[in-house]
N, C-alpha and C positions, 0 to 999 in steps of 0.2 A: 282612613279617608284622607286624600292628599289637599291641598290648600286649593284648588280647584274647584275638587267636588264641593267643599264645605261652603266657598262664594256662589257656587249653582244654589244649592240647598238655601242657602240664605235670600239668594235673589226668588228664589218661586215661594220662599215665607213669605216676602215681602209683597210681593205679587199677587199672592192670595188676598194678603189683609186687604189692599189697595182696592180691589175686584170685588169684596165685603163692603167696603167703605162705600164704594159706587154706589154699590146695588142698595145700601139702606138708604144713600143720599136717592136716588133715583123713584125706592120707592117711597121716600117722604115727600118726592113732585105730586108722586102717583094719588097720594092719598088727597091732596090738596088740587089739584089741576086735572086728575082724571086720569087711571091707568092705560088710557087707549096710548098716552105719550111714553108710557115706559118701555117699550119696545120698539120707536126709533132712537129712543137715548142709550138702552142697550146694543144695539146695532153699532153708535156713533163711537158708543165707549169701544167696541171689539174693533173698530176701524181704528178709532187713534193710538190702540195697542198696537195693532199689526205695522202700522205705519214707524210710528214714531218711537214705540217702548218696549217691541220686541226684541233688539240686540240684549246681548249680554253682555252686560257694561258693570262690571262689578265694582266701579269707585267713581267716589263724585268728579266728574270731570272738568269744576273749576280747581282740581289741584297742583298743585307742581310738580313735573316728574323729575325725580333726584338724581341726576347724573353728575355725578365728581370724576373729570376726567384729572386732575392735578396730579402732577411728577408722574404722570402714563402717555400723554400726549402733550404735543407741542404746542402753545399758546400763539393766535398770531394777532397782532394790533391793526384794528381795522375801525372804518369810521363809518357810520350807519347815520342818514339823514334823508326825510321825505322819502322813506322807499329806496334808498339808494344806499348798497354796501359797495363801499373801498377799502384797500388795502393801506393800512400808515405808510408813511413814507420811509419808516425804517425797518420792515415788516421784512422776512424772511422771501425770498421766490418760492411760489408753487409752481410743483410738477404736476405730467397728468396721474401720476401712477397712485397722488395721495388721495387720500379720504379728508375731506373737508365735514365739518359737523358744525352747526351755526345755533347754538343758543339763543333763542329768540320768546319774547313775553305776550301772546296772544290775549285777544278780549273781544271773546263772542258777541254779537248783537241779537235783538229778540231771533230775528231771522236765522243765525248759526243754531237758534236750537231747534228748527223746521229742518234746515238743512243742511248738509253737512260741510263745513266750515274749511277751507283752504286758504293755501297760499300758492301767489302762482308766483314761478321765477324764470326771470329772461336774461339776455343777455345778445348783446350785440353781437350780429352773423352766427348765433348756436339756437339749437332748436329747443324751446322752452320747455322748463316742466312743470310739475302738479303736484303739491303731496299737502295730502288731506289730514283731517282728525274728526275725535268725536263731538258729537253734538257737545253744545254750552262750552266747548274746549275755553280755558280762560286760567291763563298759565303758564309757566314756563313749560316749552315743548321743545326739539332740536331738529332742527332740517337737516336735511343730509345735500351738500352740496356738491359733493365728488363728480366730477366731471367739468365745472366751471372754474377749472385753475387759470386755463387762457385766460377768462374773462376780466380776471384779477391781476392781469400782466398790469404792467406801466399805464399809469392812467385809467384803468379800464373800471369797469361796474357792474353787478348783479344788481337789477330791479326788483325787487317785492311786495307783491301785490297780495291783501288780503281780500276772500272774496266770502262774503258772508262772516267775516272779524275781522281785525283789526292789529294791525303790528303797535303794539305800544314801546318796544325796541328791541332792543341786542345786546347782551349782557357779554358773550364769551364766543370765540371763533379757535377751534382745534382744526389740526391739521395729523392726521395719522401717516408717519409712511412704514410702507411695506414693502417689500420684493415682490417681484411680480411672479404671485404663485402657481399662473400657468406655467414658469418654466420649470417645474417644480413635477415629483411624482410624486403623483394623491392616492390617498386611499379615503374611501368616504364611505362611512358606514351609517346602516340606515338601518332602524329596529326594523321598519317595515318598506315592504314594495312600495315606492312613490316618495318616499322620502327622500331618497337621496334626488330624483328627479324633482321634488317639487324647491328643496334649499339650494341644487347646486348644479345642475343640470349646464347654466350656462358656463361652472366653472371646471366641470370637468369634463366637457364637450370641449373646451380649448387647451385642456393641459398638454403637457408635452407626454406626462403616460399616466393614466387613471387607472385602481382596480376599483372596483365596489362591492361591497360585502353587506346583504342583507342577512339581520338576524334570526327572522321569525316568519314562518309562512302567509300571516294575516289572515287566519280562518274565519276567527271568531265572525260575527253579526252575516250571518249566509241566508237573511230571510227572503231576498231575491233569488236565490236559489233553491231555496225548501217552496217555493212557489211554483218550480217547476214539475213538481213532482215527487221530490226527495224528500229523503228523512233527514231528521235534523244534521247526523252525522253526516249521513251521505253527501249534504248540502254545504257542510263546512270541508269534506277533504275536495268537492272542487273546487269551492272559492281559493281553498289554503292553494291547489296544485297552479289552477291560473293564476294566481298572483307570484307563486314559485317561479312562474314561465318569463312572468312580467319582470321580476327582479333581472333576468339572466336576458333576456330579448330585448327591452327598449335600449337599453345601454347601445346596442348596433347603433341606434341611429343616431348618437354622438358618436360612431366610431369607436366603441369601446368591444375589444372580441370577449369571445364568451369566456374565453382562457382567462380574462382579467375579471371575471363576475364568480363572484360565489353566494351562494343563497344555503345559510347554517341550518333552516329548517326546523327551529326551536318554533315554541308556539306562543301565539298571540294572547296578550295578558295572564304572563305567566314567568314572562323574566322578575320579579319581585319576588313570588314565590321561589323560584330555584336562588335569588342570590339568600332569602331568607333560611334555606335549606340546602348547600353548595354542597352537600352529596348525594343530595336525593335525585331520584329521575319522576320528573314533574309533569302530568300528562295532559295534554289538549281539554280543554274546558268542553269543547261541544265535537271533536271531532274524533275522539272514541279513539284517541293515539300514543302509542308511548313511544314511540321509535322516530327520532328523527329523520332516518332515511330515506320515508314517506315522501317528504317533499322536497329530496337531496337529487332525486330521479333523473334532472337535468343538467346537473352540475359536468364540467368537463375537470374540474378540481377535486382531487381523491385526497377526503383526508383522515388524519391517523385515528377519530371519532366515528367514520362510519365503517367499523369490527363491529360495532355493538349498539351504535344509535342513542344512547342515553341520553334523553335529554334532561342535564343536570347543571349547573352555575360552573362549575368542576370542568365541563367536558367545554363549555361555552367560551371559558378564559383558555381553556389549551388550545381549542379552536382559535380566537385572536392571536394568541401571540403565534401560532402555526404561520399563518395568513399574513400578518406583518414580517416574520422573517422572511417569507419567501416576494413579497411582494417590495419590502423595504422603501416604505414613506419617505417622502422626503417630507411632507404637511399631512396630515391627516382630519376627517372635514367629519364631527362627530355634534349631536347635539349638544344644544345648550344646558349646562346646570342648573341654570338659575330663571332664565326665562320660561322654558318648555317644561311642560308639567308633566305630560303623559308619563303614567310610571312605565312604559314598554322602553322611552327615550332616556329617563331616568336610570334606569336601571343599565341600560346598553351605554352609557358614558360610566358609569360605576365598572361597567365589564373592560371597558377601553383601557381604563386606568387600574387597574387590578391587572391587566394583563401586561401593561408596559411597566408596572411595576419590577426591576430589577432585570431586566429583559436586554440582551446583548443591544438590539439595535433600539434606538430612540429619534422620533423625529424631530424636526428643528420647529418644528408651527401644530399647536393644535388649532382649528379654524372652529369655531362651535356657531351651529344657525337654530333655529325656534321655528319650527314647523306648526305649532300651538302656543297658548297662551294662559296663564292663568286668567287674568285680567277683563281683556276683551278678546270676545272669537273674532270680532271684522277683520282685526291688526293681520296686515296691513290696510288700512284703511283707503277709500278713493276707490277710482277703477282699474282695470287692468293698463299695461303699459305707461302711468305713472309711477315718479320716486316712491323710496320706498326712508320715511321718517324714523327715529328710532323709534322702538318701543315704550308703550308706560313701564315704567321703575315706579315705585314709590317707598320701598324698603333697603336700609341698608346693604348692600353687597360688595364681594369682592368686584368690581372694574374689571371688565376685558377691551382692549383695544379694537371701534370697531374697526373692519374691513370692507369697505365698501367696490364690487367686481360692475361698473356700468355694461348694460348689454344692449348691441345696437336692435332694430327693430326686428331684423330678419332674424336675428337669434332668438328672439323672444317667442316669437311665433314658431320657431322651431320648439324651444319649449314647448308650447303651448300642443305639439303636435304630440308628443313625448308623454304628455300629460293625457293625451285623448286615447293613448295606445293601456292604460293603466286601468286595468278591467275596474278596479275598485271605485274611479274617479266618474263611472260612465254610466252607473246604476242609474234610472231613471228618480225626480225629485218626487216627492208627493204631493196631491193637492194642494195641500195644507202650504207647501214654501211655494210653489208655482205661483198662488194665489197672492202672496207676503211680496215678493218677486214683483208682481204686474202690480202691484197697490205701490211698492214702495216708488217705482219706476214711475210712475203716473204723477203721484203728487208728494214726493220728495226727491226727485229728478236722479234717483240713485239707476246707474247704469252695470248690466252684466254683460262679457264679453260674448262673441258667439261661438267660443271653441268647443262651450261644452256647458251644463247644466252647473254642476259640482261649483260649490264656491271658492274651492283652490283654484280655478282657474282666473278668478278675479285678483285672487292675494298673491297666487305665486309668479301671473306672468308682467314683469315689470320689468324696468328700465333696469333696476337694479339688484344683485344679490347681495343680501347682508351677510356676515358674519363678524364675529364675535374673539380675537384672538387671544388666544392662553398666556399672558403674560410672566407666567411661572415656568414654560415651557422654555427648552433650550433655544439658543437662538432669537428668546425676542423680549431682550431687551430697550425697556421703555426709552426712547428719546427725551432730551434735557428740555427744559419747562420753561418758556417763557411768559412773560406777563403781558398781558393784555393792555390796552389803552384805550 
């Protein structure tokens, strides 16, 4: 069980007890005031869960989240008063190409724990933004400023506005630089269909030459399609085949040919198993399969694993490093290790790195993104087309430098097209969140976009793309450390 699952488990303990407690508090009114009232206070209680207590917030959210960017990024001395950041006057020049990160001490009011708690940021002649957090948020938290370097020229200013808390100040201002990795050849590898479109879409929709290499068909959970008709297997080899199509087809429409898409065809919740077992061949959970070249069918890339299909840890790491020689990275764009929890994402950065292990070519940048979360599912918090904040940290880790890629509107929305093409993204929602959805919209003013139901559509279409840079990777060497004032 991964650190994930054991915060779910622990959140629906808690939940139960909670739901216990009610219900004896409710029926001690009953017994005293007349049971006819126990069933609008049940009602009231199932309304202020949906509303207000149904996220998955697995830590108390007056905590501080621990980011230590020291001797990794550049410090830069700035002055913070009444809402207003400037640059010291002996402060380094920003470019646009950097990533700005603002240390800032938030302090929710009753109301930030109704609703959900931002900061808004402007700036003279630039078009403002938005980046939210959770309920009671009350803490050190980090904005992400990338984009507002102009505004920091000579004289100039970012305004910050709390809206529902409260800017109590400004402890630290980093500035990351990096080369600009669209002129750069990516390889982005996504355990599943959608991944690579939901972390990077805007980034290798502009690179100068992109492949993409999905790992796993995504069979598994086919219960929208055992509804048609099908038996459980039958219903997971067409989910696996459509999402095989989706891997190798959206990519078109960033301009990516199919000559540069490979889809390995291994199976959905089961890269753990085969790295556990690196010569076994490990077979499909629900889709009755041992042969990877079931869902290879479309590939226009022939490789030296489909003689025999095995799908083994063994055939998966000769696969990458195959795929990497012939494609030769200059940045490679893989999940996070330490954010993203799903063991599929897990496991598929264990294969990255197993496979570049001792490997002729190496590239100069690993870019790592978090498509999930241990922590909280919202993350990224807010609505669609707002910034995008770091993530909660609250445990020791190695530091990767972020990378922050802004995306103007019309890309975003191309995104969001890209995401509507992803069979898996477009299942319809059930009563049950539809419901969660209109309640929370109504009276906690939370908004969904209209590209599409799915709530990747709210987190991944934004202003910004994060990622995460491999600081132990060739090539990216941390910049020298200044102090703050």
């Amino acid at each position: 069980m991964n650190r994930k699952e054991k915060l779910l488990q622990r959140h629906r303990r808690n939940k139960r007890l909670a739901m216990l407690l009610g219900l004896f508090v409710l029926a001690g009114f009953g017994f005293y005031i007349g049971f006819l009232w126990v069933l609008p206070g049940l009602f009231l209680l199932w309304l202020g869960h949906e509303i207000w207590f149904s996220d998955h917030l697995f830590y108390a959210p007056n905590a501080d989240y621990a980011y230590d960017f020291a001797g990794l990024l550049e410090a830069i001395p700035v002055h913070f008063s009444e809402g207003r950041l400037t640059l010291a006057a002996d402060a380094a020049p920003l470019t646009d190409n950097d990533t700005l990160i603002l240390a800032v001490t938030l302090k929710s009011g009753w109301m930030g724990r109704l609703f959900d708690p931002s900061v808004r940021i402007e700036a003279e002649g630039m078009e403002g933004d938005c980046q939210t957090f959770e309920r009671g948020a009350n803490g050190a938290r980090y904005l992400n400023l990338t984009g507002f370097a102009k505004a920091l020229g000579t004289g100039g200013e970012i305004r910050l506005t709390g809206r529902y808390c409260r800017l109590k100040g400004v402890s630290k201002f980093w500035r990351a630089e990096h080369p600009d990795y669209r002129e750069k050849r990516l390889l982005v590898v996504a355990p599943h269909a959608d991944d690579a479109e939901l972390a990077a879409f805007g980034l290798y929709s502009q690179a100068r030459e992109a492949w993409v290499v999905t790992l796993t068909a995504g069979e598994v959970e086919a219960g929208h399609y055992a509804r048609m008709g099908l038996e459980r297997a039958e219903a997971a080899r067409l989910k696996g085949r459509l999402r095989a199509w989706d891997s190798l087809a959206v990519p078109l429409w960033a301009g990516i040919p199919v000559e540069r898409t490979v889809q390995l065809g291994y199976f959905c919740m089961r890269l753990s198993a085969m790295r556990d077992a690196p010569a076994e061949a490990i077979a499909s959970r629900e889709a009755d399969l041992r042969d990877t070249r079931y869902f290879r069918a479309f590939n226009h890339i022939k490789l030296a694993s489909d003689r025999d299909g095995v799908p083994s840890w063994n055939h998966l790491v000769a696969d990458l490093r195959e795929i990497i020689l012939l494609a030769k990275p200059e940045v490679m764009v893989l999940p996070h290790p330490v954010f993203d929890p799903h063991p599929d994402h897990v496991a598929a950065t264990e294969a990255v790195r197993e496979a570049l292990d001792g490997l002729a070519w190496q590239p100069e940048a690993l870019l790592h993104y978090a498509n999930h979360l241990h922590d909280n599912d919202r993350w990224p918090m807010g609505s669609a087309h707002e910034g995008v904040a770091l993530p909660p940290l609250f445990e020791n880790a190695e530091m990767l430098a972020p990378y922050v890629l802004p995306l103007e509107k019309l890309r975003q929305i191309d995104k969001a097209m890209a995401l509507g093409m992803m069979h898996d993204l477009t299942t319809p929602l059930s009563f049950k969140k539809r419901l969660r959805r209109a309640l929370q919209r109504f009276f906690a003013g939370r908004r969904h976009p209209p590209y599409g139901e799915n709530e990747f559509f709210r987190k991944a279409v934004r202003r910004h793309e994060l990622f995460f840079r491999d600081a132990t990777a060739s090539g990216n060497m941390p910049p020298s450390t200044l102090s703050n004032s």
